[in-house]
N, C-alpha and C positions, 0 to 999 in steps of 0.2 A: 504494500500500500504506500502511496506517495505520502510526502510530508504534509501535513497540514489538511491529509483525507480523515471521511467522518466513518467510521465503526458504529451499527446502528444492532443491537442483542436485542433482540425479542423472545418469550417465551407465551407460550398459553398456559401459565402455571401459575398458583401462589408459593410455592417451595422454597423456600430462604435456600434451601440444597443448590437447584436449579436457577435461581434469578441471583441476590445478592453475592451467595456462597461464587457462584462461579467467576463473575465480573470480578469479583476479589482476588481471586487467583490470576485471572488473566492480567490483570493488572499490576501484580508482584513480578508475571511474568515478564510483562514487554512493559518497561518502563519509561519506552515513549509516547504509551498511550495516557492519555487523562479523561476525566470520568468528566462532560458536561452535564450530565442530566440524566434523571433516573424516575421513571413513574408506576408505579404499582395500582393496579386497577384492583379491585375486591367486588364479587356480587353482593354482600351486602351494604356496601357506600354506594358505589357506583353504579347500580341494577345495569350489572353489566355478567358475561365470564369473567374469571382469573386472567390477568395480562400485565407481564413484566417487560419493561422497556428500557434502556440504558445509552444512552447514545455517549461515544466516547469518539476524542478526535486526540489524531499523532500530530506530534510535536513538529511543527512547521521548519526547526532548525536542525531536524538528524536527519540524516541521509541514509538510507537500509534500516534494518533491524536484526 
């Protein structure tokens, strides 16, 4: 992914395993990514399904990873 591209993690889950738990790790892993934004949908707030969303974007000044 080029520098300054957007990572966009979606899940159809509530799973702390599956949503928070993972971006956490990917995040330890490649630490040119940064975490912009994070949204957790619920059926009972939201009268929606479960849906995890995390948009993360790479550091515009590294080149590779």
């Amino acid at each position: 992914m080029k520098p300054g591209g957007v990572l966009v993690y979606s899940t159809c889950t509530i799973s702390h395993n599956e949503n928070q738990k993972v971006v956490k790790e990917f995040l330890k892993k490649n630490t040119s990514f940064s975490k912009v934004e994070e949204l957790q949908l619920l059926p009972n707030i939201n009268n929606t399904d479960g849906f995890f969303i995390c948009k993360m974007k790479k550091d515009e000044s590294l080149i590779g990873d």
